[in-house]
The first five atom37 places (N, CA, C, CB, O) and aatype in JSON, in Angstrom:
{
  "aatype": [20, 20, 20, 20, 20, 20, 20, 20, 20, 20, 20, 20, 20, 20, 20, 20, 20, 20, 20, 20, 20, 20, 20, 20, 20, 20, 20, 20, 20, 20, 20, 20, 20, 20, 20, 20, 20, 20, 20, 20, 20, 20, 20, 20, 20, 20, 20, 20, 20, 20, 20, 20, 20, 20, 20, 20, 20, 20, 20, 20, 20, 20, 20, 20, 20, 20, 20, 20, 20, 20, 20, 20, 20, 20, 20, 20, 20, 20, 20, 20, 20, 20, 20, 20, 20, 20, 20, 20, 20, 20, 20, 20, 20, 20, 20, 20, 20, 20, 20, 20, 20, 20, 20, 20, 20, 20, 20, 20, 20, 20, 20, 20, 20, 20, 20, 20, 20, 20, 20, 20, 20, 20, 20, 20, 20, 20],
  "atom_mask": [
    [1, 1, 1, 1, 1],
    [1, 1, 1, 1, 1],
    [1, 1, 1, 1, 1],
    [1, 1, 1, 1, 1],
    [1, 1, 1, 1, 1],
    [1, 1, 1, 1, 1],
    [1, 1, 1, 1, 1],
    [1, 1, 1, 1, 1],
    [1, 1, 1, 1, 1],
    [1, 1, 1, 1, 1],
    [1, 1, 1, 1, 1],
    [1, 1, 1, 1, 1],
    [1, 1, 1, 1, 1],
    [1, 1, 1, 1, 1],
    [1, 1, 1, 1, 1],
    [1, 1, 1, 1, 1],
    [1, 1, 1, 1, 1],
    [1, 1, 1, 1, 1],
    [1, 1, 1, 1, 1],
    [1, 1, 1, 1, 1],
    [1, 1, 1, 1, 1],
    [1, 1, 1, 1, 1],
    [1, 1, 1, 1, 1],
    [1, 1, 1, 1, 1],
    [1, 1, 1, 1, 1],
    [1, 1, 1, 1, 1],
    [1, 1, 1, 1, 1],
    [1, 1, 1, 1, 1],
    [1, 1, 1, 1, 1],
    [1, 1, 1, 1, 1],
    [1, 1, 1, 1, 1],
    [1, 1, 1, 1, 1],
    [1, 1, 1, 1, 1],
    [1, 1, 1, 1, 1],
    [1, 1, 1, 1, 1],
    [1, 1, 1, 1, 1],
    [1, 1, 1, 1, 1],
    [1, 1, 1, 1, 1],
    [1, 1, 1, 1, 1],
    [1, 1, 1, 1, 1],
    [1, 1, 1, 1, 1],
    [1, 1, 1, 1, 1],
    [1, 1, 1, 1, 1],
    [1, 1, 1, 1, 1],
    [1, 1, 1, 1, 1],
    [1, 1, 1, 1, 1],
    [1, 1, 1, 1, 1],
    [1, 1, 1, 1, 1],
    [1, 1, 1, 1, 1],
    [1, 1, 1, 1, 1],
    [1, 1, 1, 1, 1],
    [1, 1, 1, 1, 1],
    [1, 1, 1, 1, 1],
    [1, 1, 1, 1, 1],
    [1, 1, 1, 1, 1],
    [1, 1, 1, 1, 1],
    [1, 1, 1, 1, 1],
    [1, 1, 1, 1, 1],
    [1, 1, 1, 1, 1],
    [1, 1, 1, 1, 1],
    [1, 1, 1, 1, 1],
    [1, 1, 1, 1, 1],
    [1, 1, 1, 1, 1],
    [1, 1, 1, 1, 1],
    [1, 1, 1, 1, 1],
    [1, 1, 1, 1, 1],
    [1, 1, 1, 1, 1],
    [1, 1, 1, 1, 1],
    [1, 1, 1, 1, 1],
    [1, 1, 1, 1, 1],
    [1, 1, 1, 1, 1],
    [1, 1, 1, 1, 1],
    [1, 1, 1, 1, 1],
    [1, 1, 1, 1, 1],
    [1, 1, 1, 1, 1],
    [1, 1, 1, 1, 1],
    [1, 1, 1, 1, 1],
    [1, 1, 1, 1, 1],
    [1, 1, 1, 1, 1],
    [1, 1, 1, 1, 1],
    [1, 1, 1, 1, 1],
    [1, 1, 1, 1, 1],
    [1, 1, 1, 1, 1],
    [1, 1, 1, 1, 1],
    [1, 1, 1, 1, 1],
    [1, 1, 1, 1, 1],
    [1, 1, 1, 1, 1],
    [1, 1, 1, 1, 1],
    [1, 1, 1, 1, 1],
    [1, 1, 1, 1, 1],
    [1, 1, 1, 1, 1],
    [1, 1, 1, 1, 1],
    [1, 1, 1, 1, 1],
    [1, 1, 1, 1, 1],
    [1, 1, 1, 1, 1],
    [1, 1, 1, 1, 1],
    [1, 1, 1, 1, 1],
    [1, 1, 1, 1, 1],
    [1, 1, 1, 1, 1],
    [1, 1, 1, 1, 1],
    [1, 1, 1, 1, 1],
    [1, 1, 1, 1, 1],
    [1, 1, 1, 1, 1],
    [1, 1, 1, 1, 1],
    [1, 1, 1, 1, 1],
    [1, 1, 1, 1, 1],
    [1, 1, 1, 1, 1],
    [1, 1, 1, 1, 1],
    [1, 1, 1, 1, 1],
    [1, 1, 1, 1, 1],
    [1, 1, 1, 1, 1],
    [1, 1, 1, 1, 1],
    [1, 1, 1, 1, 1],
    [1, 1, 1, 1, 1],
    [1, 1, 1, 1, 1],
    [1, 1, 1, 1, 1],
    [1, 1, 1, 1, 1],
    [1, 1, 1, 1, 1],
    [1, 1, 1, 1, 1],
    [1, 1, 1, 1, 1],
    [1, 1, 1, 1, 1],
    [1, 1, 1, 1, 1],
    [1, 1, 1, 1, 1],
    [1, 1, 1, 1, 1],
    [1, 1, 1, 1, 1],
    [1, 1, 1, 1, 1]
  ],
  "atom_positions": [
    [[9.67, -17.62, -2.48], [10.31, -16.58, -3.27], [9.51, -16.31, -4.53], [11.75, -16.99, -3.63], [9.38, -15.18, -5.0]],
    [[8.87, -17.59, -5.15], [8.41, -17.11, -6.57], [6.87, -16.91, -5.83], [8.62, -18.42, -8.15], [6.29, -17.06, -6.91]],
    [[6.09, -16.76, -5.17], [5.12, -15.7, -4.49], [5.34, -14.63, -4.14], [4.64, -15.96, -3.57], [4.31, -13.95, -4.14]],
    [[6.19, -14.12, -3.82], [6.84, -12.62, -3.7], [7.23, -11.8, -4.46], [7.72, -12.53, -3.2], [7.3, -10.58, -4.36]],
    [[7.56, -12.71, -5.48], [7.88, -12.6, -7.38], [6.33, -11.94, -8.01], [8.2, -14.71, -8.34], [6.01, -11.01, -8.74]],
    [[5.53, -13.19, -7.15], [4.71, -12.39, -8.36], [3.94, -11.38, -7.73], [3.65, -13.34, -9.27], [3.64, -10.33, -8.3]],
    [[3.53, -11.74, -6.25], [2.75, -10.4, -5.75], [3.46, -8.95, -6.11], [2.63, -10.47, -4.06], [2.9, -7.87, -6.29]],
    [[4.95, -9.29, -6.16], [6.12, -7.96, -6.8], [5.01, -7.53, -8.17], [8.28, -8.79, -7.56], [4.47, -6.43, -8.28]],
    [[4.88, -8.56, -9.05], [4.76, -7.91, -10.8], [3.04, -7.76, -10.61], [5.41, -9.39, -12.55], [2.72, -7.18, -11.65]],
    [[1.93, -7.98, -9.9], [0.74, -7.83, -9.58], [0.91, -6.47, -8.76], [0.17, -9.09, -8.87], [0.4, -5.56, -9.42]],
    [[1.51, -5.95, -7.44], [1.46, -4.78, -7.05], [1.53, -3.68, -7.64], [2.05, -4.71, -6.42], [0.89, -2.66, -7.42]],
    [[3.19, -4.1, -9.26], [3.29, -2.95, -10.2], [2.17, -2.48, -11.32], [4.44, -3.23, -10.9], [2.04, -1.41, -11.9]],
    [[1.44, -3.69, -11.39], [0.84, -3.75, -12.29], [-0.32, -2.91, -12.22], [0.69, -4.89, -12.51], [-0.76, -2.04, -12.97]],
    [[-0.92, -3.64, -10.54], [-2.43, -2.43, -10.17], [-1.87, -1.45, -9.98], [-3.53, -2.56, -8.81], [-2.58, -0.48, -10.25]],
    [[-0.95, -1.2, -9.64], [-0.67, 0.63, -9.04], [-0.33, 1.29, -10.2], [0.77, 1.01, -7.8], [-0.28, 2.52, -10.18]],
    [[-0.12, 0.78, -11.05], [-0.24, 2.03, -12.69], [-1.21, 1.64, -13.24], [0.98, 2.06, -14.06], [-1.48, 2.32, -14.23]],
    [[-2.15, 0.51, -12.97], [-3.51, 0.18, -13.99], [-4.38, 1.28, -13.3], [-4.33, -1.66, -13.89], [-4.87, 2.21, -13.94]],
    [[-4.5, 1.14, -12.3], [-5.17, 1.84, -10.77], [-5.61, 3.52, -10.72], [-3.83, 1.71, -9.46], [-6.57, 4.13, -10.23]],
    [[-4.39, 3.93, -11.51], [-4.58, 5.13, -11.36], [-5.66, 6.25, -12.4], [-3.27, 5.42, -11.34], [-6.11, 7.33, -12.02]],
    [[-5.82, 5.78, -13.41], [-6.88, 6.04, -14.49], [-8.03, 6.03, -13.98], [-6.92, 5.16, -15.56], [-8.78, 7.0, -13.9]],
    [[-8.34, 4.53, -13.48], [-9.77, 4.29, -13.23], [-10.12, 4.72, -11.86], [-10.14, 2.83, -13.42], [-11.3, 4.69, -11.49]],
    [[-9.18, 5.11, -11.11], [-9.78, 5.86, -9.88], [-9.94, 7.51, -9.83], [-8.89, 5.49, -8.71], [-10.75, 8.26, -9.3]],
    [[-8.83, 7.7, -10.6], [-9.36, 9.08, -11.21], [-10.56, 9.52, -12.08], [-8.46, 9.49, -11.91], [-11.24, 10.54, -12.01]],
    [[-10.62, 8.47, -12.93], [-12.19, 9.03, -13.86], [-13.37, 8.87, -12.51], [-12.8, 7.56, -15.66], [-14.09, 9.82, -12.21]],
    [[-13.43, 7.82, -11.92], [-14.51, 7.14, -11.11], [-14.81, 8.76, -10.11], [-13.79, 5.38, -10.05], [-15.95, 9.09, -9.78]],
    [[-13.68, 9.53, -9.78], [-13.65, 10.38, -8.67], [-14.12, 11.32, -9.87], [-12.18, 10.65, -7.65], [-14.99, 12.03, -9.37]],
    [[-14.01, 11.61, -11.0], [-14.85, 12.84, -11.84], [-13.97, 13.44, -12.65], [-15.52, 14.06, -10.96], [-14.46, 14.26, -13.43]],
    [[-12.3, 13.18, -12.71], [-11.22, 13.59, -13.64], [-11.33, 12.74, -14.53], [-9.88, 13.65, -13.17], [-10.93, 11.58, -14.38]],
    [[-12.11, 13.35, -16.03], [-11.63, 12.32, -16.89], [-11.27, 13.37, -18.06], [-12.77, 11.03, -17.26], [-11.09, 14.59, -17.97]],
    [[-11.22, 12.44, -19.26], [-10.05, 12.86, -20.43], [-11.02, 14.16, -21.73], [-9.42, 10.85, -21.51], [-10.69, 14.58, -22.84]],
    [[-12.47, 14.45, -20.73], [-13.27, 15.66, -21.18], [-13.18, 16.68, -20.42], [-14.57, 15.47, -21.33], [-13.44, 17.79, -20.88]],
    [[-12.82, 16.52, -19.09], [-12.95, 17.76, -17.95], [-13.7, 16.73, -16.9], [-14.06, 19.44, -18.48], [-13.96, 15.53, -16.98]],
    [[-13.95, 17.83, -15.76], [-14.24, 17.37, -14.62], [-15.81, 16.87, -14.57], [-13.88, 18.42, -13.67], [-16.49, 17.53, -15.35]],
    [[-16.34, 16.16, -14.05], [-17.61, 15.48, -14.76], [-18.3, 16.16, -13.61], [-17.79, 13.59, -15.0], [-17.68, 16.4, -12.58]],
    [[-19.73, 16.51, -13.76], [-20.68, 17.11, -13.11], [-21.18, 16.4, -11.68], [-21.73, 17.24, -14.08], [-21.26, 15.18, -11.82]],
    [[-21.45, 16.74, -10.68], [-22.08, 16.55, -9.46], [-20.92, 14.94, -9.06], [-24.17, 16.34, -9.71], [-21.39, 13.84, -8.74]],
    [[-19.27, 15.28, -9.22], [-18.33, 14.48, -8.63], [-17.82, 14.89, -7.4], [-17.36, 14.3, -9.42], [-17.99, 15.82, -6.61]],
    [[-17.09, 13.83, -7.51], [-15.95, 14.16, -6.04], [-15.13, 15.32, -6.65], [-14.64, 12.61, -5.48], [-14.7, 16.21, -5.9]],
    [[-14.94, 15.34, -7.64], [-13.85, 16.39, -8.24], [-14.58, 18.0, -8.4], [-13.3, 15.75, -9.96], [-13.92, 18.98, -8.05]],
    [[-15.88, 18.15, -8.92], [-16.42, 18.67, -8.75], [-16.9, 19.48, -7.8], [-16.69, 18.28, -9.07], [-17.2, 20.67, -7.93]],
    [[-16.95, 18.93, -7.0], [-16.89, 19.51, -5.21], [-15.22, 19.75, -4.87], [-17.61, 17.98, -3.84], [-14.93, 20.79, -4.27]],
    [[-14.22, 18.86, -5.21], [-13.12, 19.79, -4.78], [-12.78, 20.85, -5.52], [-12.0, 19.19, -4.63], [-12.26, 21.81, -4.95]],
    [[-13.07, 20.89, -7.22], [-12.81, 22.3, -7.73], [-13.23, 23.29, -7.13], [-13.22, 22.54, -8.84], [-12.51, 24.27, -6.92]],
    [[-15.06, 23.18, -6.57], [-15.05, 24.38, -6.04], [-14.98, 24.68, -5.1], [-15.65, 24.87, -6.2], [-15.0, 25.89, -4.88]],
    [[-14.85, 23.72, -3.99], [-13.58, 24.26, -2.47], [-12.42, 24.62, -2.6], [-13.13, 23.25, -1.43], [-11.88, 25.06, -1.59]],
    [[-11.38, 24.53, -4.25], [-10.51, 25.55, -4.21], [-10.58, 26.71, -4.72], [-9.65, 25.26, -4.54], [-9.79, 27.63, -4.5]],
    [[-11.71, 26.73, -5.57], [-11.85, 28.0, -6.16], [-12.83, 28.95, -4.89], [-12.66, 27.78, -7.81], [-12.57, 30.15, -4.82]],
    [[-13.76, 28.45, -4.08], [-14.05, 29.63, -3.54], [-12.57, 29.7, -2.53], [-15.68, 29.62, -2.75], [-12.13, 30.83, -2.28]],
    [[-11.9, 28.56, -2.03], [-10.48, 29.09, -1.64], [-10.03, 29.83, -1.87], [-9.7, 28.71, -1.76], [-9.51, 30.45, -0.94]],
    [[-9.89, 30.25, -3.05], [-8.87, 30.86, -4.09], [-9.21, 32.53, -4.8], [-8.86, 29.67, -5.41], [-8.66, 33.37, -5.52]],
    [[-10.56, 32.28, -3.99], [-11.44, 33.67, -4.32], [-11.5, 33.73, -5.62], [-10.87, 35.07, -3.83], [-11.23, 34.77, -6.21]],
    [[-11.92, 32.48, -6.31], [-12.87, 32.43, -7.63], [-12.11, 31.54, -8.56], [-13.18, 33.99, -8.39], [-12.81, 30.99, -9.41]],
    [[-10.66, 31.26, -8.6], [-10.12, 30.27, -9.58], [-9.09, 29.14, -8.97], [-9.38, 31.11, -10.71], [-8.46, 29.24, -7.91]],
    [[-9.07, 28.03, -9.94], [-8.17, 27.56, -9.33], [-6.79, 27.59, -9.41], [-8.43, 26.75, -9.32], [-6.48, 27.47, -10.6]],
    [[-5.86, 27.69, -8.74], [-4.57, 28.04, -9.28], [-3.89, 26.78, -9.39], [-3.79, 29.06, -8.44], [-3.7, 25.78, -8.7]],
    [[-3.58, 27.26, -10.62], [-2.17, 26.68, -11.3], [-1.5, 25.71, -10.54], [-1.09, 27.76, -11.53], [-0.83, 26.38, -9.76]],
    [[-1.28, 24.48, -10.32], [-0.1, 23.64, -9.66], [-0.48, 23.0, -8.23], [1.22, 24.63, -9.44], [0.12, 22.21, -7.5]],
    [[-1.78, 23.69, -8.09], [-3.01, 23.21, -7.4], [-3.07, 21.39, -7.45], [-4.44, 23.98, -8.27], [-2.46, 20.71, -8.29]],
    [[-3.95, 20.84, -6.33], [-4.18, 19.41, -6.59], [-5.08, 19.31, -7.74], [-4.76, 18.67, -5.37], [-4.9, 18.8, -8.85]],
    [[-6.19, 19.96, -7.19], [-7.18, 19.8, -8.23], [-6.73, 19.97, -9.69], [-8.21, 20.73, -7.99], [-7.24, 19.25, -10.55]],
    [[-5.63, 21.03, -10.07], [-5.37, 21.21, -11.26], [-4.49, 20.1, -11.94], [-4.87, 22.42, -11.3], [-4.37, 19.74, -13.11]],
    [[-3.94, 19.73, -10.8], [-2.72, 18.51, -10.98], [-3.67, 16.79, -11.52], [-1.72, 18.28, -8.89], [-3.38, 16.09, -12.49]],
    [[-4.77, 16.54, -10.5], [-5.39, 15.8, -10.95], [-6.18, 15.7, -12.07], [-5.78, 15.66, -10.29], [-6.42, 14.62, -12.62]],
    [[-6.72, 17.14, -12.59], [-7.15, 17.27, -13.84], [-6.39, 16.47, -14.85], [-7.13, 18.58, -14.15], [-6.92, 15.62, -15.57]],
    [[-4.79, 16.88, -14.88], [-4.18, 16.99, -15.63], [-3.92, 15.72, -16.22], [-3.38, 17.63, -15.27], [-3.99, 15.4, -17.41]],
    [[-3.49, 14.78, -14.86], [-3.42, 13.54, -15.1], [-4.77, 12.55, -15.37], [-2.7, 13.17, -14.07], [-4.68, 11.35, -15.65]],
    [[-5.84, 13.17, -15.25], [-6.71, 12.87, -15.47], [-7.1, 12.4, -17.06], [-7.2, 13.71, -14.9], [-7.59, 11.36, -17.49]],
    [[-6.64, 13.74, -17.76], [-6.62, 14.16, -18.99], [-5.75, 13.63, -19.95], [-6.46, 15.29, -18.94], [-5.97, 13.19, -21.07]],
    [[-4.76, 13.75, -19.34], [-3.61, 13.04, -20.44], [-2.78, 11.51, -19.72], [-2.13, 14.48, -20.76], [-1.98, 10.93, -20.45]],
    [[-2.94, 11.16, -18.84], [-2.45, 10.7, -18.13], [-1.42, 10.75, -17.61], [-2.57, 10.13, -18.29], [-1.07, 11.92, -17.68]],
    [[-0.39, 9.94, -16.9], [0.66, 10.16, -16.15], [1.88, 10.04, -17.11], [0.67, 9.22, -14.97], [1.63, 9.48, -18.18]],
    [[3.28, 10.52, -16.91], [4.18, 10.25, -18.28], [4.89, 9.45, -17.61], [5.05, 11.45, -19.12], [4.8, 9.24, -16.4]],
    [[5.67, 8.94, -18.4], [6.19, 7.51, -18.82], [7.25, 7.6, -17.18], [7.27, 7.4, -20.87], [7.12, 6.59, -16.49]],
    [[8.0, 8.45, -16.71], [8.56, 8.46, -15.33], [8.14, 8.08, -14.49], [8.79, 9.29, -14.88], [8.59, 7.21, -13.74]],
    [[6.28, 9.2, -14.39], [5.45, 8.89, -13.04], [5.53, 7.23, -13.26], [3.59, 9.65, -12.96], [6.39, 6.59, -12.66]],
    [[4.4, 6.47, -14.33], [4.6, 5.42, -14.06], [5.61, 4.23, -14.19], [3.89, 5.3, -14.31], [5.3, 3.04, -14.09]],
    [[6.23, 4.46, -14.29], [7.67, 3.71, -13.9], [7.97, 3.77, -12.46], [8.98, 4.4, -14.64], [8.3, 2.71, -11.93]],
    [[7.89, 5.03, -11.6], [8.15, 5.45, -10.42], [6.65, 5.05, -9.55], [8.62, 7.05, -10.52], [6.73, 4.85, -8.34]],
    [[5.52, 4.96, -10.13], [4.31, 4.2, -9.73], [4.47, 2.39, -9.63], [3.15, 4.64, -10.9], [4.33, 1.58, -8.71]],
    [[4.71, 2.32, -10.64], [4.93, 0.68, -10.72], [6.38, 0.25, -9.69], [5.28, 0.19, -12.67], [6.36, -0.75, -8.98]],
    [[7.3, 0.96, -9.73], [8.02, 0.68, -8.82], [7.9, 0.49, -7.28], [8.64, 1.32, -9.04], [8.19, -0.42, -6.5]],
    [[7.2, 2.08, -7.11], [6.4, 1.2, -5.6], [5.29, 0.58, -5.36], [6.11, 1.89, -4.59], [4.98, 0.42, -4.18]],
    [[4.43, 0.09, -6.4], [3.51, -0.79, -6.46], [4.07, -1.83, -6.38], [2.77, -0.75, -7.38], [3.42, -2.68, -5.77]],
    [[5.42, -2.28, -6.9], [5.99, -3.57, -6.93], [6.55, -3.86, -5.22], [7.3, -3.57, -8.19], [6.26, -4.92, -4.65]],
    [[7.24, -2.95, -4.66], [8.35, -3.21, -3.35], [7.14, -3.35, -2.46], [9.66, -1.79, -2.82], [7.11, -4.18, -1.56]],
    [[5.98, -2.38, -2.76], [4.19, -3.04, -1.59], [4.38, -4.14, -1.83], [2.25, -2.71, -2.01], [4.81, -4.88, -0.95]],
    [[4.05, -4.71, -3.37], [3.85, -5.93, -3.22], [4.57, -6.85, -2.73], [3.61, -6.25, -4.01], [4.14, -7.89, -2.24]],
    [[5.39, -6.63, -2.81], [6.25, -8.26, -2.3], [6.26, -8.1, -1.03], [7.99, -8.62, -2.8], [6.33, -9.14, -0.37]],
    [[6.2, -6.8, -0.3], [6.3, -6.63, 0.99], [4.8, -7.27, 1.82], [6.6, -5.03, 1.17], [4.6, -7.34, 3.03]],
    [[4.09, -7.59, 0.92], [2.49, -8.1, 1.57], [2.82, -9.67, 1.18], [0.71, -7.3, 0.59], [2.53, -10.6, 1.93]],
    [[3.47, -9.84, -0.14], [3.63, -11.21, -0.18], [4.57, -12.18, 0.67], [3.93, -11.36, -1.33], [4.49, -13.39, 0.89]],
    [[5.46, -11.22, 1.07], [6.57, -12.06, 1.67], [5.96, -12.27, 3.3], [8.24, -11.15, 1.56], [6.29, -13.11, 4.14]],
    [[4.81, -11.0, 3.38], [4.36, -11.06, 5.16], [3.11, -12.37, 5.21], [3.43, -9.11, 5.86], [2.35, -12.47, 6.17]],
    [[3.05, -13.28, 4.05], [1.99, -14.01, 3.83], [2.75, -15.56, 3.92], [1.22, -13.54, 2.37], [2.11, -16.6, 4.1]],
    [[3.79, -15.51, 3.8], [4.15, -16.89, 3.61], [4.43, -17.47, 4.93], [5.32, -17.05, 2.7], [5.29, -16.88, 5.58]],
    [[4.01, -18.26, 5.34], [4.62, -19.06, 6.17], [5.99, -19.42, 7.04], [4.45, -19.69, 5.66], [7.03, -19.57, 6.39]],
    [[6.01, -19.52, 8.2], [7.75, -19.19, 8.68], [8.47, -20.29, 8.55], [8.07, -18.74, 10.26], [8.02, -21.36, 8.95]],
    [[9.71, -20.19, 7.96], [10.07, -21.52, 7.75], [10.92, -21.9, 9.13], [10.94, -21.67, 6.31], [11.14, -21.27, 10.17]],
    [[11.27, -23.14, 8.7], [11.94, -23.97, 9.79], [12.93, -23.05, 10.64], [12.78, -25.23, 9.11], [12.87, -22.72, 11.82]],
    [[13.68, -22.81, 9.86], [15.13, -22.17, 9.7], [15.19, -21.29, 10.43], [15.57, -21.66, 8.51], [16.1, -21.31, 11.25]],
    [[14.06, -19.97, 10.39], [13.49, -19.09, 11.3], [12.97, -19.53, 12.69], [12.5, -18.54, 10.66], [13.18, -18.64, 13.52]],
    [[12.52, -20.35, 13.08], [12.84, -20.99, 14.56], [12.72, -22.51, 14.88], [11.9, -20.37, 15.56], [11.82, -23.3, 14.6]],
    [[14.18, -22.75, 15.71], [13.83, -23.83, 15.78], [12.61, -23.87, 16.49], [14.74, -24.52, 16.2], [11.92, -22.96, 16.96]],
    [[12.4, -25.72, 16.48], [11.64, -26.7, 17.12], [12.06, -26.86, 18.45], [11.67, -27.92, 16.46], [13.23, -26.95, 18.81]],
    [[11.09, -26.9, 19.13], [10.61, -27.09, 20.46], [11.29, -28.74, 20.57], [8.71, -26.87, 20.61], [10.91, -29.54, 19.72]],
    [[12.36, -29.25, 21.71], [11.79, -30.64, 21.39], [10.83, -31.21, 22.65], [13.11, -31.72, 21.11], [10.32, -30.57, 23.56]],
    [[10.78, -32.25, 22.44], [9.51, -33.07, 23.08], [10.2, -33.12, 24.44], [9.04, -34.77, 22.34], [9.58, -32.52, 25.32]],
    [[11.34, -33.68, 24.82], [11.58, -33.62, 25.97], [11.52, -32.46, 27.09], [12.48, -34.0, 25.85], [11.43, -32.7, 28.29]],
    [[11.55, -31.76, 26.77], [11.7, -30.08, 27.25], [10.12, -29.8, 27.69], [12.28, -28.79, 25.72], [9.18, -29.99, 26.93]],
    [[10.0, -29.32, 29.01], [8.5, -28.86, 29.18], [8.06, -27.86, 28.89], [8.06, -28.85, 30.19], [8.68, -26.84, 29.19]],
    [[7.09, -27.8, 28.36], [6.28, -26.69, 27.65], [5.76, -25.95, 28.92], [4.97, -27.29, 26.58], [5.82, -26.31, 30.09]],
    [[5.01, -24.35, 28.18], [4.7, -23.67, 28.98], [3.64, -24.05, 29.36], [4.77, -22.65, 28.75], [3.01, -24.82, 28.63]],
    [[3.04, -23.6, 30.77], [1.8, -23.72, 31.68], [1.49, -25.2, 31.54], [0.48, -22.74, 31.22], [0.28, -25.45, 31.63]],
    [[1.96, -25.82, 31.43], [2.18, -27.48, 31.77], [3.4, -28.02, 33.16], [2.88, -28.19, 30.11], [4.62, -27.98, 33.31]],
    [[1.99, -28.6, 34.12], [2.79, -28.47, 35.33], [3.77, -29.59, 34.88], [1.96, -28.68, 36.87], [3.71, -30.5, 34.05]],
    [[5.03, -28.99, 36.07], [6.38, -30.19, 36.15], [6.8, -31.25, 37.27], [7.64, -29.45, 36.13], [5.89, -31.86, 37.83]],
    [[7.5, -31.39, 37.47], [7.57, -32.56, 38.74], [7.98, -32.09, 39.7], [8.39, -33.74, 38.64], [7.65, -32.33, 40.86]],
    [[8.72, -31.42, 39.33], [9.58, -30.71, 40.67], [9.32, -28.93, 40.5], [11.66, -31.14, 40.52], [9.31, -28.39, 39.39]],
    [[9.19, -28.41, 41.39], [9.3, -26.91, 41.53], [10.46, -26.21, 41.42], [8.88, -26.54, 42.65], [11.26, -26.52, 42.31]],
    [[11.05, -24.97, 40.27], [12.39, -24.91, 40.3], [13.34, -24.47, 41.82], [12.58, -23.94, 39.19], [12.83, -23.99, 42.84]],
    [[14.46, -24.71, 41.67], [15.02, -24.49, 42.5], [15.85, -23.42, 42.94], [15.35, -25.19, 42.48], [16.75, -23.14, 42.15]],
    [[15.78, -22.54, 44.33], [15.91, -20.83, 44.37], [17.49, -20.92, 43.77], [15.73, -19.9, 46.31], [17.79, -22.11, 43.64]],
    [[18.3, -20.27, 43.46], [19.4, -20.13, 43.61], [20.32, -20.16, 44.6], [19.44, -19.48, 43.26], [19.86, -19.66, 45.63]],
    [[21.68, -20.63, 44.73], [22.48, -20.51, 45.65], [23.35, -18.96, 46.56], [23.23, -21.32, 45.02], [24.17, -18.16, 46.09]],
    [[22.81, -19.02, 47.81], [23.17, -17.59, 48.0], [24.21, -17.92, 48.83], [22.07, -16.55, 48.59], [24.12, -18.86, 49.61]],
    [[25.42, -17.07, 48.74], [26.63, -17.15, 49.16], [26.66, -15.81, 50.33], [27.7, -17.1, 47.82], [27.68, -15.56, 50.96]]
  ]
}
């Protein structure tokens, strides 16, 4: 539980740290769109889209934006929130199965593809 705890407060944590530095890295940063980027190339696949500008409410314009000022205090709250429910959801698929979740095999009982003594027996037909 307290591994699931924390992969929870590590998931929230990168997924609002995350979003800055993958945006500048792609060419949105807090001057404009940086020259010969990834962003750069999508501005102008929407603008020749767009037959010369980009419009308003656009990705590209949207990523600018957040680029620029960053995200407000909702987005990341609503970022960190599902950064957190990933996380625990990767942490909890990491732990080990406990007992409780299936029993034990016991020893007396024959295991699979391990021959037995006797061959089972057909059923009784009436």
């Amino acid at each position: 539980m307290m591994k699931q705890a924390a992969a929870a407060a590590i998931g929230g944590a990168l997924a609002v740290g995350a979003v800055p530095v993958v945006l500048s890295a792609m060419g949105f940063t807090g001057a404009g769109i940086a020259a010969s980027s990834i962003a750069a190339k999508m501005m102008s696949a929407a603008a020749i889209a767009n037959g010369g500008g980009v419009s308003a409410g656009s990705l590209v314009a949207t990523l600018q934006s957040v680029g620029a000022a960053g995200l407000s205090t909702s987005s990341n709250i609503l970022l960190g929130a599902t950064g957190s429910v990933l996380g625990a959801w990767l942490g909890k698929s990491n732990e080990e199965p406990s007992s409780q979740d299936e029993p034990e095999a016991e020893e007396d009982q024959p295991r699979e593809n391990v021959p037995q003594d006797e061959p089972p027996k057909p059923p009784n037909q009436v």
